[in-house]
N, C-alpha and C positions, 0 to 999 in steps of 0.2 A: 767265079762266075758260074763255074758246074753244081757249085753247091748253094749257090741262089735260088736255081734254076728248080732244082729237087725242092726246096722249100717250099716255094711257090707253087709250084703241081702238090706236095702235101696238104698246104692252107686250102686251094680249090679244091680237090676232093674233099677235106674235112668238111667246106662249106655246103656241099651237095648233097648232105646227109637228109636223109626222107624226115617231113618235119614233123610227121608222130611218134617220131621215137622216144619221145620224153613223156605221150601219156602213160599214165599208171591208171589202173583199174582194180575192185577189187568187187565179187559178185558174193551174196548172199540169198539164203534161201530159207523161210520159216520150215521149221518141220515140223510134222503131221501128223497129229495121233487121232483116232475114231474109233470108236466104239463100234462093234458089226454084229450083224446075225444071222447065219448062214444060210438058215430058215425064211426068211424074207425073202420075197418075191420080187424085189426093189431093186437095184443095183443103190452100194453105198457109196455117196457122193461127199465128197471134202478136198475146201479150195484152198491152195499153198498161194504165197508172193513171193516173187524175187525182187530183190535189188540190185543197182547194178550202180556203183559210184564210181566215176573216175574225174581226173587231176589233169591239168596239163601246166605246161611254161607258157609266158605271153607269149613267146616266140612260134606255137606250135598252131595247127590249124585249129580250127573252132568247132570243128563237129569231130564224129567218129564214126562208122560203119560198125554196127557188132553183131554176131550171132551167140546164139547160148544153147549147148547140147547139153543131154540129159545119157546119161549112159541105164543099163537095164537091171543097175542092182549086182546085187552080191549072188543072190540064189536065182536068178533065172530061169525059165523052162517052158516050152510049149510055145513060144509064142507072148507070155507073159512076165511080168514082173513077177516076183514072190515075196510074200514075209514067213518069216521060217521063225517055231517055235523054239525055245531052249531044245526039246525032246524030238524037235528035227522034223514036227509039220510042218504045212504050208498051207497058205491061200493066193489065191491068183488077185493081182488086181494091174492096173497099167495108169500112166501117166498120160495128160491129151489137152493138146495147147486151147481145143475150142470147146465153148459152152456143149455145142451139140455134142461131142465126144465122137468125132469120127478121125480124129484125126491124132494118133500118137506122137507123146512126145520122146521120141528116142530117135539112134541111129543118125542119117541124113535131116531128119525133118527138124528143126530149128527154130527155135523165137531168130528175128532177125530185125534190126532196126536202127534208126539215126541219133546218135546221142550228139543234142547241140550246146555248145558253152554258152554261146553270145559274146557277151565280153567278159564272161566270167572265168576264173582260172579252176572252176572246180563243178560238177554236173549229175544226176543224178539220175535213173529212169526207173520205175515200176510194173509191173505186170501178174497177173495170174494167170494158174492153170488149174486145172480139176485131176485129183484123184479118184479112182473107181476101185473100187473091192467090188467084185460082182457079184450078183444074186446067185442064191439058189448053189451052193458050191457044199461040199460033203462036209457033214459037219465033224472039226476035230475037237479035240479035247479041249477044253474052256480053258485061255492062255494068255498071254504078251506075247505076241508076232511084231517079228521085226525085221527089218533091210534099211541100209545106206544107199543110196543114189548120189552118183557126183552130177555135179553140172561143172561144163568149162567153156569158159568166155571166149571168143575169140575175135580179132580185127579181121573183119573182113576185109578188109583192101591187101592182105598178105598172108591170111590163114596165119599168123598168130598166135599164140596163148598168151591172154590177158590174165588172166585168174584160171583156177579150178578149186570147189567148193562140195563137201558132201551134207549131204543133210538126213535125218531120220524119217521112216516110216514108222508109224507104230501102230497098230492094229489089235484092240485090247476084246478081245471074248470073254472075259472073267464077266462079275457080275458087276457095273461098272456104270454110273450116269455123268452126264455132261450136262453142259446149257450150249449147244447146239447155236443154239441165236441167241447174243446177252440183251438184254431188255434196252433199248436205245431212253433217252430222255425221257421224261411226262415234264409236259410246258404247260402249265398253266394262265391262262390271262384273268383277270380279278380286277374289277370296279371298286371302291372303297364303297362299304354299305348295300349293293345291289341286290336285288332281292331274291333271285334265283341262286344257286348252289354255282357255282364255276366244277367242270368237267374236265378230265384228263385221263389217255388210257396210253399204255404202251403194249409191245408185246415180245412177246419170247420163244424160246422151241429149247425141250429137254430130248437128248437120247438117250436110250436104255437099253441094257439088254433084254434080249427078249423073258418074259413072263417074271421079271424083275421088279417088289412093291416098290415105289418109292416114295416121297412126300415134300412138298416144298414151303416154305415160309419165310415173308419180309420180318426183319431185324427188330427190337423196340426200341425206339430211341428215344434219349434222355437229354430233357424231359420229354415225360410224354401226357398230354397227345402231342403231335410233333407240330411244329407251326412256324413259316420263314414270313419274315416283314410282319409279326404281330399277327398272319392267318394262319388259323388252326387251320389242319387237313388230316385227310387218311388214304389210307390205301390198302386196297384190299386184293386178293388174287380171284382170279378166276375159277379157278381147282388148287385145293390142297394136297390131294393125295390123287396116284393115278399106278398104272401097273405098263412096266416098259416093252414095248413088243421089239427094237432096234429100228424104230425110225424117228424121226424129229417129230414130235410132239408139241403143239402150240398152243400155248398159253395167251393169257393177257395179264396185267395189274391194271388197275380202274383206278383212279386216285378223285377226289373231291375237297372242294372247301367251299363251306356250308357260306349260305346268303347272310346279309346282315354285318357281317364285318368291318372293321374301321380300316384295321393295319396301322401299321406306323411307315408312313414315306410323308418327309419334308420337301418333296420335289414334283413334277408333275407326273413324274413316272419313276418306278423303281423295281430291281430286279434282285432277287438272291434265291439260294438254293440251298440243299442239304445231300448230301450221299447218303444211298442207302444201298442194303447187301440183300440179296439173293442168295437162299442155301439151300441147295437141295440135299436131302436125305435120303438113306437106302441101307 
């Protein structure tokens, strides 16, 4: 009977187990590379995401409380994050949960929020933040600057560790261009035979370094002229050539398909596309 008795107080406590102890979580973080000019007047701005997936048993609750710190790097100082060259410069810049950038993300201050299941055994949430490399900072030797930063998840309902996750900074001076902003769709609509031209534009943003030539140009495609459903088109850039001062630079492509065309669609409406590439040179 004494040893019934022990069972039974083992079974009940087992069964009093807190019922998020079976999620699993695990946090992710794009890293971040920009191009900067120390000469600029601008603070350099460039936005990260995290991710945050986690798992549960049916048995377990359906939401989760989490918060996500950001620790301050590997080289530190001042008050700031750092990226530190092979030859042991640096640049100041800091991480900051909100558009306005008053608000850092390190230390106590925290992403915080409710991750819900529903009925589902598996859940997902998203978020960004802003990087700054700041204006106007002494200029070092033209470089690849860089720092890891961890982030670590945590259950708020018991301070926790769910995950911890590092990710790169990289902060490039050399002479060095991006597409800043990549050129989202050009949609065009087209009447079969209409007489007017159908219009289309998108647009873009390059960064450079500063006093950097560069030059940009769309792909030829084959064949060409390029033409989707039987309509010829084209597409042309706004500016070909331009010189980098280290801030985003913004472009357009203009696209057209000239009046008078048939097409080939056997329905009352039809839709198709083509890829094309974006290359900038320097």
């Amino acid at each position: 009977m004494k040893t019934f008795g022990r069972l039974a107080a083992l079974l009940l406590a087992f069964a009093a187990a807190p019922s998020f102890a079976a999620i699993t979580c695990n946090v992710t973080v794009t890293a971040i590379t920009t191009v900067y000019s120390p000469t600029v007047a601008t603070d350099n701005v460039s936005t990260g995401q995290y991710t945050i997936s986690c798992t549960r048993l049916a048995t377990d609750a359906n939401s989760l409380a989490w918060s996500l710190a950001a620790d301050n790097g590997q080289q530190s100082g001042g008050g700031n994050n750092r990226v530190q060259s092979a030859a042991g410069n640096r640049y100041a810049y800091d991480l900051y949960i909100d558009p306005a950038h008053t608000t850092k993300w390190q230390g106590g201050t925290r992403f915080t929020g409710t991750l819900s299941f529903g009925a589902s055994l598996s859940a997902s949430v998203t978020g960004s933040f802003d990087l700054v490399v700041f204006k106007s900072q002494t200029v070092q030797p033209a470089s690849t600057y860089n720092d890891i930063v961890t982030v670590t998840l945590r259950n708020t309902a018991n301070n926790n560790t769910l995950d911890t996750s590092p990710f790169t900074v990289t902060v490039i001076t050399t002479n060095s261009c991006q597409i800043s902003t990549p050129p989202p769709d050009i949609i065009f609509t087209y009447t079969s035979f209409q007489a007017a031209a159908a219009t289309a534009s998108t647009s873009f943003s390059v960064r450079c370094t500063t006093a950097l030539p560069y030059s940009m140009a769309l792909d030829t495609p084959v064949p060409f002229p390029p033409s989707i459903l039987g309509l010829t088109y084209s597409l042309t850039l706004s500016q070909s050539n331009a010189t980098g001062n280290g801030l985003p630079q913004a472009y357009s492509i203009n696209g057209s398909i000239g009046g008078g065309q048939a097409g080939q669609c056997a329905t009352a409406t039809c839709s198709g596309s083509q890829a094309r590439t974006l290359t900038v040179s320097y």
